[in-house]
C-alpha positions as CSV (number, residue, x, y, z in Angstrom):
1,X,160.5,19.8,264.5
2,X,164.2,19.1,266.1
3,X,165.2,17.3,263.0
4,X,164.2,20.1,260.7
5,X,165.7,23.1,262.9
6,X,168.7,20.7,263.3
7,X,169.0,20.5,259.5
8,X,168.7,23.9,258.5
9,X,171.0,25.3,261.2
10,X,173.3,22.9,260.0
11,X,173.3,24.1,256.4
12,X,173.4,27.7,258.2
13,X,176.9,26.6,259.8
14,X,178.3,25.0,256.4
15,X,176.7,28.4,254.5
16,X,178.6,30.0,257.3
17,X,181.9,28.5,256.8
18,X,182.0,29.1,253.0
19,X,181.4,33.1,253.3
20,X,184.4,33.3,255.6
21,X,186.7,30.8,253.6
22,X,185.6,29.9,250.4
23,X,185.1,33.8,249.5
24,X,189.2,34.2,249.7
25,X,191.8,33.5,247.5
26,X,194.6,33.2,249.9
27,X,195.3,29.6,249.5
28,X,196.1,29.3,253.4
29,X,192.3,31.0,253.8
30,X,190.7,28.4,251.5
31,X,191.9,25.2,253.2
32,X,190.7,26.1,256.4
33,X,187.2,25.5,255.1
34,X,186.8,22.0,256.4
35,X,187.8,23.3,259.6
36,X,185.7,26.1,259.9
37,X,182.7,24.0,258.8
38,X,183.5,22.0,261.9
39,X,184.0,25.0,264.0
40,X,180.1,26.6,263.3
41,X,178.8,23.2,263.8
42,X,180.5,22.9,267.7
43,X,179.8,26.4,268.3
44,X,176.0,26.3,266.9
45,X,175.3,23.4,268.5
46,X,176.7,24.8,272.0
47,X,174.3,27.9,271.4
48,X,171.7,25.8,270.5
49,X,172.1,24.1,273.7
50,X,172.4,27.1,276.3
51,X,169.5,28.6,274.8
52,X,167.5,24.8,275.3
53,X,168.7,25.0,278.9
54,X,168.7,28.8,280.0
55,X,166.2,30.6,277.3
56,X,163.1,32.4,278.7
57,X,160.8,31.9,275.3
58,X,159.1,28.8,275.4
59,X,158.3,28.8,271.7
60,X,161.8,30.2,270.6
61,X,165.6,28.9,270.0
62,X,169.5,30.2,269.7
63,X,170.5,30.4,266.1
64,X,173.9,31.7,264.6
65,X,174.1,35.0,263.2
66,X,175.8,34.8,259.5
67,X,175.9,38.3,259.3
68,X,179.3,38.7,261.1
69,X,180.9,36.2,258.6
70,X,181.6,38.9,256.2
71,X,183.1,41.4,258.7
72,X,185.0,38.2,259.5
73,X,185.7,37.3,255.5
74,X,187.0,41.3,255.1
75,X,189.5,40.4,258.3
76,X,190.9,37.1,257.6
77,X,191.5,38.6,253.8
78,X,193.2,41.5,255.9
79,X,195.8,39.1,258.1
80,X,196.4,37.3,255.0
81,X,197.6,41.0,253.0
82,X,199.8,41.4,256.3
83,X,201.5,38.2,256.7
84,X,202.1,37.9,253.4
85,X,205.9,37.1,253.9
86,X,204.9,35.0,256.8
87,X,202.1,32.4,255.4
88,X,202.7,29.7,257.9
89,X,201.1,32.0,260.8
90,X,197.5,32.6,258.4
91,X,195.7,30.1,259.4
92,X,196.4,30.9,263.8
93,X,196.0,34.1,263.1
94,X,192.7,34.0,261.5
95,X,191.5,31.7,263.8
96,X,192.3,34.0,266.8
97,X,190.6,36.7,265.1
98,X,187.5,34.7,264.5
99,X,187.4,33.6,268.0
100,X,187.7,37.4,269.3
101,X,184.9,38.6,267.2
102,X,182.8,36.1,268.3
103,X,183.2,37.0,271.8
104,X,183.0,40.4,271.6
105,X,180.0,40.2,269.8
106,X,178.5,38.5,272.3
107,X,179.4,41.1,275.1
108,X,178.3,43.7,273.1
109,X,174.9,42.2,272.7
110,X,174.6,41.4,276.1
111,X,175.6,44.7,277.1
112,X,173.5,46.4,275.1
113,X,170.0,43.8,275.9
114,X,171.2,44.5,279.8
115,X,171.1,48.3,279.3
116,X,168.0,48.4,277.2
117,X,169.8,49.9,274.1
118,X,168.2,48.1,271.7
119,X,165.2,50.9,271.8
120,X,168.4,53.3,269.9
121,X,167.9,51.4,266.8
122,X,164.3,52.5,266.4
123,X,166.4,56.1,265.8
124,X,168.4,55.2,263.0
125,X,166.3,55.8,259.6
126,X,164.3,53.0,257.6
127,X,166.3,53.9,254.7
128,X,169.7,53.3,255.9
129,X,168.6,50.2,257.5
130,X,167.6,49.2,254.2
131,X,170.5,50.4,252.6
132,X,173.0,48.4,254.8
133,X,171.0,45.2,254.2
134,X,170.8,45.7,250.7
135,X,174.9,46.2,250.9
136,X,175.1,42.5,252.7
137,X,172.9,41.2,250.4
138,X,175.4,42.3,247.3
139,X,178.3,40.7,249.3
140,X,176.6,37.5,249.9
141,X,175.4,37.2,246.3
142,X,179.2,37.9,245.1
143,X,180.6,35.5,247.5
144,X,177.8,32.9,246.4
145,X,179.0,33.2,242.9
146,X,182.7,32.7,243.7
147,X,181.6,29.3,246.0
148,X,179.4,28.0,243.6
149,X,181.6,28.7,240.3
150,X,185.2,28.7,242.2
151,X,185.7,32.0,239.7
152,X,186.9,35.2,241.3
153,X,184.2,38.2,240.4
154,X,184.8,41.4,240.5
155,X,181.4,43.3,241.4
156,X,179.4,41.0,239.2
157,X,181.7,40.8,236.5
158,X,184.1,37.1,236.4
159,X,187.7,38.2,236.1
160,X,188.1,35.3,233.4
161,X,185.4,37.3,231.2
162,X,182.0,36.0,230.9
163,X,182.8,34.2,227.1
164,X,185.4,31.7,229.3
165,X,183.2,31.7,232.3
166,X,180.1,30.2,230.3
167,X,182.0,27.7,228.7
168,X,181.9,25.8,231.2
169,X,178.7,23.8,232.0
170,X,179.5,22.6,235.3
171,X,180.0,26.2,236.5
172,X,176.6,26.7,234.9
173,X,174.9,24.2,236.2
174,X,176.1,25.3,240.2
175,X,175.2,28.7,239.5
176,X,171.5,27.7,238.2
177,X,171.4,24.9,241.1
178,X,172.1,28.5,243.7
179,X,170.1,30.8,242.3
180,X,167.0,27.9,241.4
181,X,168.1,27.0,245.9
182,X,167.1,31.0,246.0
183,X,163.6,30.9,243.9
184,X,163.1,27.1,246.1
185,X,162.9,28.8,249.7
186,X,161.1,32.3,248.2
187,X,158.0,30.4,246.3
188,X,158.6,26.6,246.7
189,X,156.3,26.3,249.2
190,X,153.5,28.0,247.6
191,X,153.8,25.6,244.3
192,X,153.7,22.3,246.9
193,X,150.3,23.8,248.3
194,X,149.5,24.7,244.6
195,X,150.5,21.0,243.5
196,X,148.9,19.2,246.3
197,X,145.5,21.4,246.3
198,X,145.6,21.6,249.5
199,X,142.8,24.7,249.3
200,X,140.8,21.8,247.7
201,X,141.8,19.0,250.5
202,X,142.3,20.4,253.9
203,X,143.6,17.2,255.2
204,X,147.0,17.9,253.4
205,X,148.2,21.2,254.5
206,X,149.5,20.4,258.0
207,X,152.0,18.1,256.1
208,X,152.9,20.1,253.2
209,X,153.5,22.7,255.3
210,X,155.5,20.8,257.9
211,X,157.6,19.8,255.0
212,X,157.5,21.5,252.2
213,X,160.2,24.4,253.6
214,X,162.5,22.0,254.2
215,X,162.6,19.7,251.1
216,X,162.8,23.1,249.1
217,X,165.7,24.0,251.1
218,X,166.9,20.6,250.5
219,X,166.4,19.3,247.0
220,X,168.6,22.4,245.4
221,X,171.5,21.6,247.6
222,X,171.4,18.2,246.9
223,X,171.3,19.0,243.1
224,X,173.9,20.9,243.9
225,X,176.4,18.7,245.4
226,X,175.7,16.0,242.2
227,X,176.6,18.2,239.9
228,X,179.7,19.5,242.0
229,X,180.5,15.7,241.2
């Protein structure tokens, strides 16, 4: 169970990484991905750890919260637009802000789990929660699509035109390895029980299910990375 958890969290950090600095096209953004893969791995793995040592659920564990990376995406493309005569101080800069909203999104939720604000949520509507998560959704698709293809999109629409933009079958085949990694996690584990008859034969579901999640989550990424070769 630890090397499963430990594998998928550290997808989540590289997954991380790439909304926040793959997603721009500041150049000074875009090299800083190797670093900020390293920096969601260090921080995960200390989160992981308090949460090991100091958590109160026996049965539960600290994961990252990928949601900020596109507040944080909109604000290192933000520094970038104002220190655009000034290039050399980017990559600081971003890296300051990154750190600040990490911390004071941690106050902020302990604050508001100390004061028992949480119940205020249950007042805002279903609909606009579903809205707002529908709106992240729509930014992580786009920002998938510019990782994966290394084409800029506007909205869903590639700047180079769609003609230039499937000419390429390289681009095609990351785009079909990211959206087959998307169908692989929703109903991959429902085919391995189909495949393995496990209704039939009882004795195989504990280990289709112990495993089926992650090779699903594994076998597209891997496809992934040999074609990015």
């Amino acid at each position: 169970a630890g090397l499963i958890m430990g594998v998928r969290e550290a997808l989540g950090g590289i997954i991380s990484a790439s909304m926040v600095f793959s997603s721009s096209d500041v150049p000074e953004v875009s090299a800083m991905l190797q670093f900020g893969i390293s920096m969601t791995l260090y921080t995960m793995s200390l989160g992981v750890l308090w949460y090991a040592i100091f958590g109160r659920l026996q049965y539960g564990y600290g994961t990252q919260q990928d949601l900020i990376c596109i507040l944080q995406a909109q604000l290192a493309a933000r520094v970038a637009a104002l220190l655009e005569n000034d290039p050399g101080k980017i990559p600081a800069t971003v890296f300051v802000i990154i750190c600040l909203s990490s911390v004071l999104t941690g106050v902020v939720s302990i604050a508001v789990g100390k004061f028992a604000l949480g119940t205020a949520m249950l007042m805002i509507p279903k609909p606009v929660v579903n809205g707002f998560l529908g709106a992240i959704g729509i930014v992580v698709v786009q920002a998938g699509l510019k990782t994966a293809s290394g084409v800029k999109f506007h909205h869903f629409w590639p700047d180079a035109g769609w003609r230039s933009f499937c000419s390429s079958q390289d681009r095609l085949w990351q785009i079909a390895c990211m959206f087959g990694h998307t169908f692989c996690i929703r109903n991959g584990p429902m085919l391995v029980h189909w495949l393995f008859r496990t209704e039939r034969h009882p004795g195989r579901r504990d280990a289709v299910k112990r495993y089926a999640g992650l090779a699903c989550q594994l076998l597209p990424l891997v496809m992934f990375f040999a074609s990015a070769r």
